[in-house]
PDB file of N, CA, C and O in Angstrom, chain B, residues numbered from 101:
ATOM      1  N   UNK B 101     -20.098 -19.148  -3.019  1.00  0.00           N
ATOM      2  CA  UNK B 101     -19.179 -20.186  -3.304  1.00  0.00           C
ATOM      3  C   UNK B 101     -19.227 -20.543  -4.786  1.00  0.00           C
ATOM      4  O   UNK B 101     -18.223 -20.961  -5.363  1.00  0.00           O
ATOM      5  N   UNK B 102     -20.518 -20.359  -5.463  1.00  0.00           N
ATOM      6  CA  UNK B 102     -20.471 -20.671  -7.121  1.00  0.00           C
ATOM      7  C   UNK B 102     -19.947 -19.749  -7.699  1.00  0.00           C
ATOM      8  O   UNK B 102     -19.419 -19.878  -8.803  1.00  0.00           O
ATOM      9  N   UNK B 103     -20.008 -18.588  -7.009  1.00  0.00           N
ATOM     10  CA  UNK B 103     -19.365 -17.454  -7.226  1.00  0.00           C
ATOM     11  C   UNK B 103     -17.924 -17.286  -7.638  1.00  0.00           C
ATOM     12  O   UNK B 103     -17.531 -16.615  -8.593  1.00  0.00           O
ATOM     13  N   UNK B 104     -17.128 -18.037  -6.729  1.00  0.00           N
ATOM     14  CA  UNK B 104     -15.472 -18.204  -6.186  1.00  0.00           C
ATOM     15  C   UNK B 104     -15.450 -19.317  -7.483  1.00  0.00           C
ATOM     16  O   UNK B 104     -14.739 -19.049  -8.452  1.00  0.00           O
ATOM     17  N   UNK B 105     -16.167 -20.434  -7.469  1.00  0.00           N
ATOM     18  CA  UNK B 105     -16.153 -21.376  -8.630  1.00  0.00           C
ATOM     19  C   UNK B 105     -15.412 -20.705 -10.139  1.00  0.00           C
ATOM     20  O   UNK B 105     -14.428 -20.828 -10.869  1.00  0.00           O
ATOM     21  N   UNK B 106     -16.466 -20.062  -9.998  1.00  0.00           N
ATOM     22  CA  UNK B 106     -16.633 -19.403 -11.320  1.00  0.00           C
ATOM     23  C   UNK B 106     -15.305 -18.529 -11.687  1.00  0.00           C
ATOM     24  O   UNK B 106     -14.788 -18.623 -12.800  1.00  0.00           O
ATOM     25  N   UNK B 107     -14.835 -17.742 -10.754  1.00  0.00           N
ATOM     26  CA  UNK B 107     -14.013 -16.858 -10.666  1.00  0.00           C
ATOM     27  C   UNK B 107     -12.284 -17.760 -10.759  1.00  0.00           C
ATOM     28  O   UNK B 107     -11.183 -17.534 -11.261  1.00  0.00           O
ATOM     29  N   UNK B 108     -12.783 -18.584 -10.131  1.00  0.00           N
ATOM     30  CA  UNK B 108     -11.417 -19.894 -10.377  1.00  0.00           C
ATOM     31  C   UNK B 108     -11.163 -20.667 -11.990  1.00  0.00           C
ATOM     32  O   UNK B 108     -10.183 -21.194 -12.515  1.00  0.00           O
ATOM     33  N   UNK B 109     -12.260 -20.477 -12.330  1.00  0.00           N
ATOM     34  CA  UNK B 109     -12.352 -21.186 -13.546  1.00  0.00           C
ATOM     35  C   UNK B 109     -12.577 -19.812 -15.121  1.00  0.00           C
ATOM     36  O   UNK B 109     -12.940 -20.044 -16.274  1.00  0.00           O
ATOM     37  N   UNK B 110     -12.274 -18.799 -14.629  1.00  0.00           N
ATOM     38  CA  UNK B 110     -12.181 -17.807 -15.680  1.00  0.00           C
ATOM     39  C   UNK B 110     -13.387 -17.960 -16.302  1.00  0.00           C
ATOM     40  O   UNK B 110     -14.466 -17.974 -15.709  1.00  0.00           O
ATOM     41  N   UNK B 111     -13.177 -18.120 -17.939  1.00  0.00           N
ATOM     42  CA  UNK B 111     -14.522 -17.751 -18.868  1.00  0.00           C
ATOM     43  C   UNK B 111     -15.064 -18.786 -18.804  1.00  0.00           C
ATOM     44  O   UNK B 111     -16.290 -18.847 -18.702  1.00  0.00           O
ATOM     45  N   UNK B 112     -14.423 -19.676 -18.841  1.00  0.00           N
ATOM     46  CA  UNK B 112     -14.785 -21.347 -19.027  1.00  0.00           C
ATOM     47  C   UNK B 112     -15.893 -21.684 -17.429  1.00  0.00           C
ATOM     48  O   UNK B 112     -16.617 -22.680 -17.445  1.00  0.00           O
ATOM     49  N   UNK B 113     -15.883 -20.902 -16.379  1.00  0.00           N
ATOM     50  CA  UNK B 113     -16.903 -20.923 -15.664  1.00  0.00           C
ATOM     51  C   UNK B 113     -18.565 -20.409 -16.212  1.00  0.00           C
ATOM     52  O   UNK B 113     -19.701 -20.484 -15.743  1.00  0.00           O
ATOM     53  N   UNK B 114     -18.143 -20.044 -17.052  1.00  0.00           N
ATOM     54  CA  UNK B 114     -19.349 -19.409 -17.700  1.00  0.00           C
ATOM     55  C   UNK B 114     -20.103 -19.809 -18.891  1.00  0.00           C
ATOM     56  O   UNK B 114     -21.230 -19.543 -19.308  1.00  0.00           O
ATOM     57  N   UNK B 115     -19.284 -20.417 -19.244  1.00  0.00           N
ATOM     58  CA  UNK B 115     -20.383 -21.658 -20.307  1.00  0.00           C
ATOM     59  C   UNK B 115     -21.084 -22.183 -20.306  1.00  0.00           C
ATOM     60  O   UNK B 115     -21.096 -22.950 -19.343  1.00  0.00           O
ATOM     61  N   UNK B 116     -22.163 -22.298 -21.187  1.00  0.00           N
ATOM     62  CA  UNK B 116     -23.362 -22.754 -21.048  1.00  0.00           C
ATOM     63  C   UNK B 116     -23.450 -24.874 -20.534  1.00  0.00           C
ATOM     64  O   UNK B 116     -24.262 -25.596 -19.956  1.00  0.00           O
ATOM     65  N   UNK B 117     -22.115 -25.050 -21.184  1.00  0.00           N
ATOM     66  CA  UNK B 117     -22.178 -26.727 -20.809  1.00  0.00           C
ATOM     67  C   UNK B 117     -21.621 -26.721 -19.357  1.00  0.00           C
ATOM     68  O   UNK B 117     -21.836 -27.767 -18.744  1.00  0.00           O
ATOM     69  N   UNK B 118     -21.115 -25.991 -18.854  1.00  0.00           N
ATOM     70  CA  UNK B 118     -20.145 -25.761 -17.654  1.00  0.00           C
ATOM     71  C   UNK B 118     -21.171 -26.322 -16.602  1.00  0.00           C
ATOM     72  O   UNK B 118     -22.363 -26.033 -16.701  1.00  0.00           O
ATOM     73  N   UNK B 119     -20.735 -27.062 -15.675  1.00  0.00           N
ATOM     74  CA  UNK B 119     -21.255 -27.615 -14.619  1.00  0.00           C
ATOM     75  C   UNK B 119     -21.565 -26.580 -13.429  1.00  0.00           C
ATOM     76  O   UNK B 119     -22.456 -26.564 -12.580  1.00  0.00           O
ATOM     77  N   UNK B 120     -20.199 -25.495 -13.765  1.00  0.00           N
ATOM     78  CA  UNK B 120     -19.988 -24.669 -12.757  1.00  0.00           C
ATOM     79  C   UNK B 120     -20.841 -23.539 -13.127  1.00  0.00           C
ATOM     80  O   UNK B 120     -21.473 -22.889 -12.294  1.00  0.00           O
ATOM     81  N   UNK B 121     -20.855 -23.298 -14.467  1.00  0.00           N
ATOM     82  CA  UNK B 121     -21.820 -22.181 -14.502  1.00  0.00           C
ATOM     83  C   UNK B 121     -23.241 -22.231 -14.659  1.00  0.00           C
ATOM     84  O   UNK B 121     -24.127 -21.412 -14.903  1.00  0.00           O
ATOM     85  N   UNK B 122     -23.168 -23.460 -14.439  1.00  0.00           N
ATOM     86  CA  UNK B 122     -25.153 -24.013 -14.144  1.00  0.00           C
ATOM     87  C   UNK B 122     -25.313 -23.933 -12.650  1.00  0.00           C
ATOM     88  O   UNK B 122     -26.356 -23.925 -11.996  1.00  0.00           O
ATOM     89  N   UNK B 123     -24.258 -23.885 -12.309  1.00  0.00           N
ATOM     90  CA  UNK B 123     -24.486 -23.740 -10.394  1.00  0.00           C
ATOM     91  C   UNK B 123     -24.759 -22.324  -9.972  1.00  0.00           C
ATOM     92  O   UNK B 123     -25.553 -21.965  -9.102  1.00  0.00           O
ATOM     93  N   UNK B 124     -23.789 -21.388 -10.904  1.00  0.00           N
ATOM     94  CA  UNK B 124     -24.116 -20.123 -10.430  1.00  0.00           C
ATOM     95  C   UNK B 124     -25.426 -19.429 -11.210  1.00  0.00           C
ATOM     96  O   UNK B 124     -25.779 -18.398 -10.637  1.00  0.00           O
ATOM     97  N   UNK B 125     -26.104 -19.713 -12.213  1.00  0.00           N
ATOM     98  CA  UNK B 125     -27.077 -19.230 -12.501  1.00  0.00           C
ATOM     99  C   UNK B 125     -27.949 -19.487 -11.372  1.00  0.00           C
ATOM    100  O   UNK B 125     -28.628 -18.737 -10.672  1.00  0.00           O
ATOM    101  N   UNK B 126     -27.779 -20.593 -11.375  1.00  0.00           N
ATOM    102  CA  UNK B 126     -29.443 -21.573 -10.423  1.00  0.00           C
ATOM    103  C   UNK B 126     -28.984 -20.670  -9.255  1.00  0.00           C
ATOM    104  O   UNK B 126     -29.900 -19.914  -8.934  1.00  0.00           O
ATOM    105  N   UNK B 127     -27.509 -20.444  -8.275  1.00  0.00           N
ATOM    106  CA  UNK B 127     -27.219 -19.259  -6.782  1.00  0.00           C
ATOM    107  C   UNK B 127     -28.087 -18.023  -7.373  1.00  0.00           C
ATOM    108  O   UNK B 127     -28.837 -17.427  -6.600  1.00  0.00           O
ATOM    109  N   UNK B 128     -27.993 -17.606  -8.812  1.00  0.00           N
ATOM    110  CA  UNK B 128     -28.307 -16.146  -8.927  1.00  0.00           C
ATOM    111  C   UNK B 128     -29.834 -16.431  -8.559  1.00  0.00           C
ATOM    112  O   UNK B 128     -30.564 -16.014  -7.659  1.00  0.00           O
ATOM    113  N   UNK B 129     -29.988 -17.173  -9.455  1.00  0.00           N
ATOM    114  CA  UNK B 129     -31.994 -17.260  -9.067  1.00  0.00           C
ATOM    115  C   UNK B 129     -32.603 -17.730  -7.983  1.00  0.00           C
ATOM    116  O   UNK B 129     -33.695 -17.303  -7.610  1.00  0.00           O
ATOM    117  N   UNK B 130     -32.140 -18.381  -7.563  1.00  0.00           N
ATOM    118  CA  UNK B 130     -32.045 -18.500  -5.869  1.00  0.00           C
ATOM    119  C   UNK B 130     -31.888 -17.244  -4.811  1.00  0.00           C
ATOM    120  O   UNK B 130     -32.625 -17.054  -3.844  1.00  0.00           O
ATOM    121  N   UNK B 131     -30.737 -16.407  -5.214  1.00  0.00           N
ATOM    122  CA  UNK B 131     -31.042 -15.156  -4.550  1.00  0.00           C
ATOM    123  C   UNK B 131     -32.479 -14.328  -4.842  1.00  0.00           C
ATOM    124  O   UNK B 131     -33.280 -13.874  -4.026  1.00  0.00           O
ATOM    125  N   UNK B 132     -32.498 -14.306  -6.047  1.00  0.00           N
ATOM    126  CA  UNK B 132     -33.740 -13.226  -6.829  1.00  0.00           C
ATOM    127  C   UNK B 132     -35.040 -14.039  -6.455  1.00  0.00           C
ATOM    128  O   UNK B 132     -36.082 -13.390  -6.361  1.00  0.00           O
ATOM    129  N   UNK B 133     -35.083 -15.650  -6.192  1.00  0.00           N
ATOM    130  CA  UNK B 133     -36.509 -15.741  -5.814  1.00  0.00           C
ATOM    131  C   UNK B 133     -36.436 -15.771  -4.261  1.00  0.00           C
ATOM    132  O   UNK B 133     -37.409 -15.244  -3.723  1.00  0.00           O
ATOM    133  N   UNK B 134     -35.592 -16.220  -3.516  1.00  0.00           N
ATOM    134  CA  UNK B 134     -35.684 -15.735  -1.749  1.00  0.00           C
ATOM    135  C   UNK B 134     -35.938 -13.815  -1.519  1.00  0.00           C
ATOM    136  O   UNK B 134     -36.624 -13.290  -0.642  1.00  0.00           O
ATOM    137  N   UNK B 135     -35.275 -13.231  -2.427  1.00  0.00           N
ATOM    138  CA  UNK B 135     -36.073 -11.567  -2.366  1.00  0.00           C
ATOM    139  C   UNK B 135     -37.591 -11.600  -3.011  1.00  0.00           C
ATOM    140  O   UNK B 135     -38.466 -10.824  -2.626  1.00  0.00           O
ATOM    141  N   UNK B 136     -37.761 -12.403  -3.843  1.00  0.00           N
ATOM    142  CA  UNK B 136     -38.913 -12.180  -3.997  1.00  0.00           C
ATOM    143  C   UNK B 136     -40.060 -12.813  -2.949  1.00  0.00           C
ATOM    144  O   UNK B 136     -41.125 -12.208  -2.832  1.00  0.00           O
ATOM    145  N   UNK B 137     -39.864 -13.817  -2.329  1.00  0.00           N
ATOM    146  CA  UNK B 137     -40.635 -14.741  -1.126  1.00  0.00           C
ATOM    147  C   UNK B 137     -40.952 -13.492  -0.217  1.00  0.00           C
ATOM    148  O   UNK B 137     -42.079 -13.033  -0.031  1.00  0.00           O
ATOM    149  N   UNK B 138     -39.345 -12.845   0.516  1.00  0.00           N
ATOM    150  CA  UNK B 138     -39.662 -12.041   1.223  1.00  0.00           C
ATOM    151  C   UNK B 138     -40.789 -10.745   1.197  1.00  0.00           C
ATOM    152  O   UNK B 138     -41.673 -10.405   1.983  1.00  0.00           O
ATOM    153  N   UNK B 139     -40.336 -10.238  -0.020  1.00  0.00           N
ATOM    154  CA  UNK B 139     -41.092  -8.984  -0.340  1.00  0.00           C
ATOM    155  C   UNK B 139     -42.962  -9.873  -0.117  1.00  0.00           C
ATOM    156  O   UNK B 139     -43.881  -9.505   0.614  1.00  0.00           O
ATOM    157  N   UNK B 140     -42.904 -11.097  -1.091  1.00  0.00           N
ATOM    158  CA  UNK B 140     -44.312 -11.278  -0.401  1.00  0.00           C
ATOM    159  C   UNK B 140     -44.884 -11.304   0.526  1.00  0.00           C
ATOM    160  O   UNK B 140     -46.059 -10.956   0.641  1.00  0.00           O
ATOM    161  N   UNK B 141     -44.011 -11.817   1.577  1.00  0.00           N
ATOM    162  CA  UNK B 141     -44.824 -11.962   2.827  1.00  0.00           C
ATOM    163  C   UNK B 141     -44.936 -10.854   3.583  1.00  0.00           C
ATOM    164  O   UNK B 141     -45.766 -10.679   4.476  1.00  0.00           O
ATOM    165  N   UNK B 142     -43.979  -9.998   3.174  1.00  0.00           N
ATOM    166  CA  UNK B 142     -44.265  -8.270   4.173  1.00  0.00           C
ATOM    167  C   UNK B 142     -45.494  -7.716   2.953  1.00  0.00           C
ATOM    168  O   UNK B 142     -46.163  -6.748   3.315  1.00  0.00           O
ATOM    169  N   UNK B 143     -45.719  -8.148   1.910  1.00  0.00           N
ATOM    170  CA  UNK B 143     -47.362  -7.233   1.394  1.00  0.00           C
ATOM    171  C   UNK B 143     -48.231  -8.144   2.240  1.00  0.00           C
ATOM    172  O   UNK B 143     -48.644  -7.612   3.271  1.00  0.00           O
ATOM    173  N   UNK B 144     -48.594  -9.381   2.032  1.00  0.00           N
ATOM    174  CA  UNK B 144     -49.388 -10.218   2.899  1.00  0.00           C
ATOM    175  C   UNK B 144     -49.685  -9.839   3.899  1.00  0.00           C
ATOM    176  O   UNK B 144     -50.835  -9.723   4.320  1.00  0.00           O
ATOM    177  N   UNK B 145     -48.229  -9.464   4.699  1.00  0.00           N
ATOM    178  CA  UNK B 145     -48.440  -9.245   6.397  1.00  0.00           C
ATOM    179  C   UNK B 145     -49.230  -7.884   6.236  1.00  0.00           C
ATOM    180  O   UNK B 145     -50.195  -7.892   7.000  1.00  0.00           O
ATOM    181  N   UNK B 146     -49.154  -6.853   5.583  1.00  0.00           N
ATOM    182  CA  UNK B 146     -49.638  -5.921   5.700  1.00  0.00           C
ATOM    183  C   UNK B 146     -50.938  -5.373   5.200  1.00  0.00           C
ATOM    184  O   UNK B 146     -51.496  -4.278   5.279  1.00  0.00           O
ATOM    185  N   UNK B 147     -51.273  -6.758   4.553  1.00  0.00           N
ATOM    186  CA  UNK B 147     -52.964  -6.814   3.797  1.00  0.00           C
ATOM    187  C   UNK B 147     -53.771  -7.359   5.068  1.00  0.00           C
ATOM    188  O   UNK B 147     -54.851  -6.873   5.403  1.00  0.00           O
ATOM    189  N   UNK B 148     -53.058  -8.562   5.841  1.00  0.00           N
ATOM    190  CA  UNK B 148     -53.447  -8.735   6.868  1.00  0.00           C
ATOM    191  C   UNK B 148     -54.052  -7.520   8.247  1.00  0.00           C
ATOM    192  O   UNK B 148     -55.126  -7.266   8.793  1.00  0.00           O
ATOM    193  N   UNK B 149     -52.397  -6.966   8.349  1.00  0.00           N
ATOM    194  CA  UNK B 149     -53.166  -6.049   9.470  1.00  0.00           C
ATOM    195  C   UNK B 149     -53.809  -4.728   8.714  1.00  0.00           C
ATOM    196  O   UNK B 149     -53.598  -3.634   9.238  1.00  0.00           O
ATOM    197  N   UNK B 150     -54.293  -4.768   7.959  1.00  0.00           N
ATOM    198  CA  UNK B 150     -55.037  -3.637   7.209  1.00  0.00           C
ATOM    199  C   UNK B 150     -56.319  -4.236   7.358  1.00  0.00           C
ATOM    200  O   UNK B 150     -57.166  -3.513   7.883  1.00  0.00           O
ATOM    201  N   UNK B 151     -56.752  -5.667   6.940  1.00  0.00           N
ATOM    202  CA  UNK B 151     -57.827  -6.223   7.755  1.00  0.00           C
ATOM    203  C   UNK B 151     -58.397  -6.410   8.555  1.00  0.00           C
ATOM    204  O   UNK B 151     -59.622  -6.528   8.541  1.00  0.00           O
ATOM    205  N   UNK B 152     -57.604  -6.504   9.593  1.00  0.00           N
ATOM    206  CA  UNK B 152     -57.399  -6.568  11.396  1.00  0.00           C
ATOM    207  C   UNK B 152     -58.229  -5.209  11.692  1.00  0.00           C
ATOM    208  O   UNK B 152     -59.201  -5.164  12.446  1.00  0.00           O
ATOM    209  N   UNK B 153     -57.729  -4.182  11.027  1.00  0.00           N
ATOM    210  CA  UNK B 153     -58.001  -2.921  11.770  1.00  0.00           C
ATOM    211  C   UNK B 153     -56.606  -2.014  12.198  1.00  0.00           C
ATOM    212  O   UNK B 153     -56.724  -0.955  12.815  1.00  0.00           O
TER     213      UNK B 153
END
């Protein structure tokens, strides 16, 4: 949806003062740190059962 924002609002979505394009940075890094959460917890899980046996 910050996405569509952005895309509605041409370049001017993309400015650094832009309200709208402070929304879609913060969606981008929001995606990139929920992939990163994930990837942790499948090494975890798997340090785990490497412990287990």
């Amino acid at each position: 949806q910050a996405h569509q924002a952005v895309q509605a609002m041409g370049g001017a979505g993309f400015m650094s003062d832009s309200p709208v394009g402070r929304l879609f940075r913060d969606a981008k890094l929001m995606e990139i740190g929920a992939g990163t959460s994930e990837i942790r917890r499948m090494l975890v899980g798997r340090e785990l059962m490497a412990a287990m046996g």
